[in-house]
Every structure is written in structure tokens, then in C-alpha cells.
N, C-alpha and C positions, 0 to 999 in steps of 0.2 A: 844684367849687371847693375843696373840701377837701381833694380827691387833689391838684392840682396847688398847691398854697401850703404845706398841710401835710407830705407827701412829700417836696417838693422843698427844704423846710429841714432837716430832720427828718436826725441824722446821730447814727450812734451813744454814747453817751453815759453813765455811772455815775455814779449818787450818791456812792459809795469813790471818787470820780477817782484820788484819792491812792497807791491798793494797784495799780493796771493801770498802771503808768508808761510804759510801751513806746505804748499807745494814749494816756496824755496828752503825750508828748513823745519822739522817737525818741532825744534826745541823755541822755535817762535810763537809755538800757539801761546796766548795770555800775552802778547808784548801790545798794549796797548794802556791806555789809561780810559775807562771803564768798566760796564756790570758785564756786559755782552759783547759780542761781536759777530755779524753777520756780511760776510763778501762774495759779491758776484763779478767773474771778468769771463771778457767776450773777445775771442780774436777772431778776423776775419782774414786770411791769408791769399794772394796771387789768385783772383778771383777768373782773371783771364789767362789764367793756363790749367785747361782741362778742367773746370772749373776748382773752387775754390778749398782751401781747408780750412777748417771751423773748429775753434776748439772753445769748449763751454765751461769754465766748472763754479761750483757752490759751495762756501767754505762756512763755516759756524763754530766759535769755541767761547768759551766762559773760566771765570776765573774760579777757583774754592779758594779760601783763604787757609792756614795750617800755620798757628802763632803765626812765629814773624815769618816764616815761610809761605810760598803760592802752589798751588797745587792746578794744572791747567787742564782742561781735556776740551775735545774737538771732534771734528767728522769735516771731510771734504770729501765732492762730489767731482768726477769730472772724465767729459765726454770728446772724445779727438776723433770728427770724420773727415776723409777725403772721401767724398762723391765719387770723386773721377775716377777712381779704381776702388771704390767698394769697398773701401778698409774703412772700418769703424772699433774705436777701443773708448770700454768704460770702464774707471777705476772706483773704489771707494775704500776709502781710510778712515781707521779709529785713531786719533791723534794725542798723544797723555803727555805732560813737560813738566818738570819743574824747576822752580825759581828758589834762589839761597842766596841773600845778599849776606858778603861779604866784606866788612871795611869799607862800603862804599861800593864795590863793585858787584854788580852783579850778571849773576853765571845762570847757565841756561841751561838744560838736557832736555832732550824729548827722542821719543819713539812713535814709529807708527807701522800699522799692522792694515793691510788691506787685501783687497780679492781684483784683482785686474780679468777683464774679459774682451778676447778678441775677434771680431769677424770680418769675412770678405762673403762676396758674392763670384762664385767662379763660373756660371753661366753666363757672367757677363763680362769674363775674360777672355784671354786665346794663349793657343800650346803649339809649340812647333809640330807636334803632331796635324795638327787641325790647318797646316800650311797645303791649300792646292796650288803643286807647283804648275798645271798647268793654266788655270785662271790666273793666279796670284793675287789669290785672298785667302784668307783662313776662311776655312767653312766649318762653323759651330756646330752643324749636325754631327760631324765626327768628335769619335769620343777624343778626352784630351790625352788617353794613355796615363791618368796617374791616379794610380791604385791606394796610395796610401795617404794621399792629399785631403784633410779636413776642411769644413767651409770653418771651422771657429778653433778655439781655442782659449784655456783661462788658470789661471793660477795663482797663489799667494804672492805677495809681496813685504818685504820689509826695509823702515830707512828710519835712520837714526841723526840725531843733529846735536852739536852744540853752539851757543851763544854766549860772548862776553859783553856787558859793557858797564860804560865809567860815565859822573859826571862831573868833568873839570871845570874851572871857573868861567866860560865863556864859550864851549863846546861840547858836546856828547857823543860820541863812535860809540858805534855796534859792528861786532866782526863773529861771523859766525862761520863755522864747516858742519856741513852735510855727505854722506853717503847713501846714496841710493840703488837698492835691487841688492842688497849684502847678501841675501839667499843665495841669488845666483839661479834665479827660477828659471824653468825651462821654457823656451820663447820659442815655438814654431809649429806649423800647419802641419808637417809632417808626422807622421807616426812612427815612422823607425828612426827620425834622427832625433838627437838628443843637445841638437844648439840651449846654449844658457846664454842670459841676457847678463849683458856685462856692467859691472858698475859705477855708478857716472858720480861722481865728487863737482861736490859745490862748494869754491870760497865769498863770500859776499862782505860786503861793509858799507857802509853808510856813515853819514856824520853832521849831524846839525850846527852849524856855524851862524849864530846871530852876530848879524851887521850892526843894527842897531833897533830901536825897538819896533821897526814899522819893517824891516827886511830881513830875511834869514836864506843861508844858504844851504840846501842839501847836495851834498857829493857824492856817489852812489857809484859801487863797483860791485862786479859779478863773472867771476870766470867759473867754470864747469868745463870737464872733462871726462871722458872715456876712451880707453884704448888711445888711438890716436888722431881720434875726434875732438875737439875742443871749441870754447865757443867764449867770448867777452864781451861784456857791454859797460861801456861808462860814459860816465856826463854829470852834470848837475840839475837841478832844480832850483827856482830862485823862489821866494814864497813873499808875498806882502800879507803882514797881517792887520786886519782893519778892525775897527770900533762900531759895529752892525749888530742887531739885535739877531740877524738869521746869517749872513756870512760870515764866517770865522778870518779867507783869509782867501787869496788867491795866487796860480804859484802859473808860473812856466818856466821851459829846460829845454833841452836837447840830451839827448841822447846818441852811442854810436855802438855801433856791433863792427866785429871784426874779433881778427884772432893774435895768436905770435905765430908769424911764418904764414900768414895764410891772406886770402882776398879780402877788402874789404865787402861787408856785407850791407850795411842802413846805414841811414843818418834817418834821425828821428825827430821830431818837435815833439812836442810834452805840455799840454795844458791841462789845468783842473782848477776846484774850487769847493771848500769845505761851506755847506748851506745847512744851517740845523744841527742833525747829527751825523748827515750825510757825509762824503768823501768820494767828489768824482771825479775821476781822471780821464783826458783821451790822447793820444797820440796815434801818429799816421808815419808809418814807416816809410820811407824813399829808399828805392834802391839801386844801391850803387854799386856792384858789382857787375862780373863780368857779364851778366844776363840782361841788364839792363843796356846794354849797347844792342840789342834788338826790340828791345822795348825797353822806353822809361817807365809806362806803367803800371808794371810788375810792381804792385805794392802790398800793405796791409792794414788795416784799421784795428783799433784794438782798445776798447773801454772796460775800466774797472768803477765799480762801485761799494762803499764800503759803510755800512751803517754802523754806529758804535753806540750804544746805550748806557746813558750817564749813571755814575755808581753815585749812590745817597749812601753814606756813610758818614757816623756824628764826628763831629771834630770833638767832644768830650765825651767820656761815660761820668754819671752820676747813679751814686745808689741811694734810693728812697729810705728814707728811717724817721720813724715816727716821735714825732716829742713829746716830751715829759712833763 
């Protein structure tokens, strides 16, 4: 029961939503001010139960320019194991958006086209078949009885996003929606069944509120759903910005997961600090849910890192012409 309910909602997912944009929203690639960008984040999950899940990924986009329009594209990397039952999934995505300001506002689209690949190791499972009721153990010599059971599986995927935002005299929001898995691609080890993976919708938004010129506030919401799975995180970030030849600025928050109608899940801290051209964040999830009344230290660690390379672009154009 818990492979097939918990599995099958179970989709990858960060505490930092906010620092992997390419996985919260494909029309986010180019939302940055730079030539490049290059982002890595690490989650380390409930290390002490069975041991731990690990999710990896590597993200990369660049801007083209197109007149007064942006033209973005991208590639993200990203690798989801749990050890402890031998499930390992890797995805990778071609990521394309474009940007069209508008009166001031501007509007986001993007698309993304990737190849998802899934494996277990079933040797190192058990089958009710493989139950001896007389010892009472499963004995792995016998066979598991299932004939159409694949150790992998893989297939296409597709998700789409868009992005609005404005800037008003003294603040800036970003509100974006995403759909993810639109295909409806088929998701399972089995060969004669034909489960499709269902599609999980993201609304997010964020908002930069300067306090004054040394403190700025970020507000940051994120709900996502599927079926009638659902999932939300909010909080803030507070950021001090400093006058440092290599520090730009340094910030901390809290954060909270939970849902409507459901358990609370974390309470989160949030620190980072922009060095160069770097962007690194860390937070440590506490959990506070019902699993944590037999253990508090059921937790997760979880660092992002975000390089961005400065764009050289003339503040004038001049044309050469010869005189007379």
C-alpha cells in the first residue's frame, strides 16, 4: 500500500523551490540579471529511516537577445535516489522561454521537452510469493511469481509554464503557473498495465519588498498539486545588503511546508549569502509532523548553489565615421 500511493504521488521536489527555477517553472529560464547561469542544489532527506533520499540536480541557461525581446534556452540535469528500496530516477530537459515586455510588464512562456529514466533493483526486494510460512521469512531463492515485472522503465516528458511580473515604486512580485507530465506519460514496471503519470500544477510567487536601503524582504509562496495530493510552502527571507568588495549581501528566513486540510509537515531555517558571483543558500528542515513524535530526528539538509556571470553590455552604441 505504501509503494503504490506513496510512489505514485511522490514527485520530485525542494525546500529552496525558489533557487532551481527551471524545475519550478520552464518559463523562468533567463529570469536573472546576467550573461549566464549555472545552478546546482543537493537535498539530503530522513537519513535515519532506511536510510536516506538524495536528490541531485544541475541546471544551465543563457540568455539570446531578439530586439527588444529575450529569447532563453536551458538544460537541467536531475537524479532522485532512495538506497533503501533501490529506486533510482534520472531526468533531463531541453528548456526554451521567451520574454515580451509589455507596458512595463513583463510576461514569461517556456516549454520543456525531456526523457525521464526509471530503475529498481528487484533482487533486492521480496514478493508475498517468497513468504515461508513455516520459518517466517521470505526466502529470496524462490522465484517472486511476477512474469511481467520490469527492473526499469523510461519515457518522454513534457511541461510548460508561464510567468508575470511588474515593477511598482517600492516592490516587485513574480506569480507564475506551471503544468507538469501534460503527455500523460506512461509510469510503470509492469508491462501489461498501462498507469499514466498524472499532472501536478504549480502556483508560486515571490516579492521583493525593500525596507530600506541596507534591508529587503523576500516573501515567497508555492503550492502544487496533483489529484488529491497537494503540497505548500511559505515564509520569508530577510536579506541585508552590504558595501563589500566580494559579499553582495546576506539573507535569512524561515520557511513552512504544510497543506489545506492536511498535517503540518517542516518548519525550516534559511540562511545564505551572495560572495562574488556566487548565490549560496542552506536550510535544515525540522519536522514536525506526525512522524516526528517517534523521532525528532527525522530531518533534511538541503544546499543550493547559484553561479551567475556578469553581462558586459555598452551603455551607448557609437558609429565610427571618418572626417573630412
Amino acid at each position: 500500500m505504501i509503494g503504490t500511493t506513496g510512489v505514485r504521488a511522490q514527485d520530485i521536489h525542494l525546500t529552496q523551490f525558489y533557487t532551481a527555477q527551471q524545475n519550478l517553472n520552464p518559463a523562468l529560464a533567463g529570469q536573472y540579471d546576467g550573461s549566464y547561469r549555472a545552478a546546482g542544489n543537493y537535498r539530503h532527506q530522513w537519513p535515519q529511516i532506511n536510510k536516506a533520499i538524495t536528490t541531485a540536480m544541475i541546471a544551465f541557461d543563457k540568455k539570446f537577445f531578439f530586439y527588444n525581446d529575450e529569447i532563453d534556452a536551458g538544460i537541467l540535469l536531475i537524479n532522485d535516489n532512495y538506497s533503501g528500496f533501490n529506486l533510482n530516477t534520472t531526468k533531463i530537459f531541453l528548456t526554451g522561454s521567451y520574454k515580451k515586455m509589455l507596458k512595463g510588464h513583463e510576461l514569461r512562456g517556456g516549454i520543456q521537452l525531456g526523457y525521464v529514466l526509471k530503475s529498481t533493483d528487484l533482487s533486492s526486494q521480496t514478493f508475498p510469493t517468497q513468504w515461508d510460512y513455516q520459518q517466517g521469512i521470505f526466502d529470496t531463492q524462490v522465484s517472486n511469481g511476477e512474469i511481467d515485472l520490469s527492473e526499469s522503465q523510461s519515457f518522454f516528458d513534457m511541461n510548460l509554464g508561464f510567468a508575470w511580473s511588474h515593477k511598482f515604486k517600492k516592490f516587485k512580485p513574480t506569480v507564475g503557473f506551471s503544468i507538469f507530465h501534460i503527455t500523460r506519460p506512461k509510469d510503470t514496471y509492469f508491462s501489461t498495465q498501462t498507469e499514466r503519470l498524472r499532472s501536478r500544477q504549480v502556483v508560486h510567487a515571490e516579492v521583493d519588498v525593500p525596507i530600506n536601503d541596507d534591508f529587503t524582504v523576500e516573501p515567497k509562496f508555492l503550492y502544487m498539486w496533483t489529484t488529491k495530493v497537494q503540497d505548500m510552502i511559505i515564509g520569508s527571507n530577510v536579506k541585508y545588503h552590504m558595501d563589500h568588495p566580494f559579499f553582495k549581501n546576506i539573507y535569512i528566513g524561515l520557511l513552512y511546508r504544510g497543506g489545506i486540510g492536511r498535517n503540518s509537515d517542516m518548519i525550516t531555517p534559511v540562511a545564505g549569502f551572495h560572495v562574488k558571483n556566487f548565490d549560496i543558500g542552506l536550510n535544515y528542515d525540522v519536522n514536525v509532523s506526525a512522524l516526528s513524535a517517534n523521532s525528532s530526528r527525522k530531518t533534511t539538509f538541503e544546499i543550493s548553489i547559484i553561479y551567475t556571470a556578469p553581462l558586459f553590455a555598452p551603455k551607448s552604441l557609437t558609429i565610427p565615421c571618418d572626417r573630412y
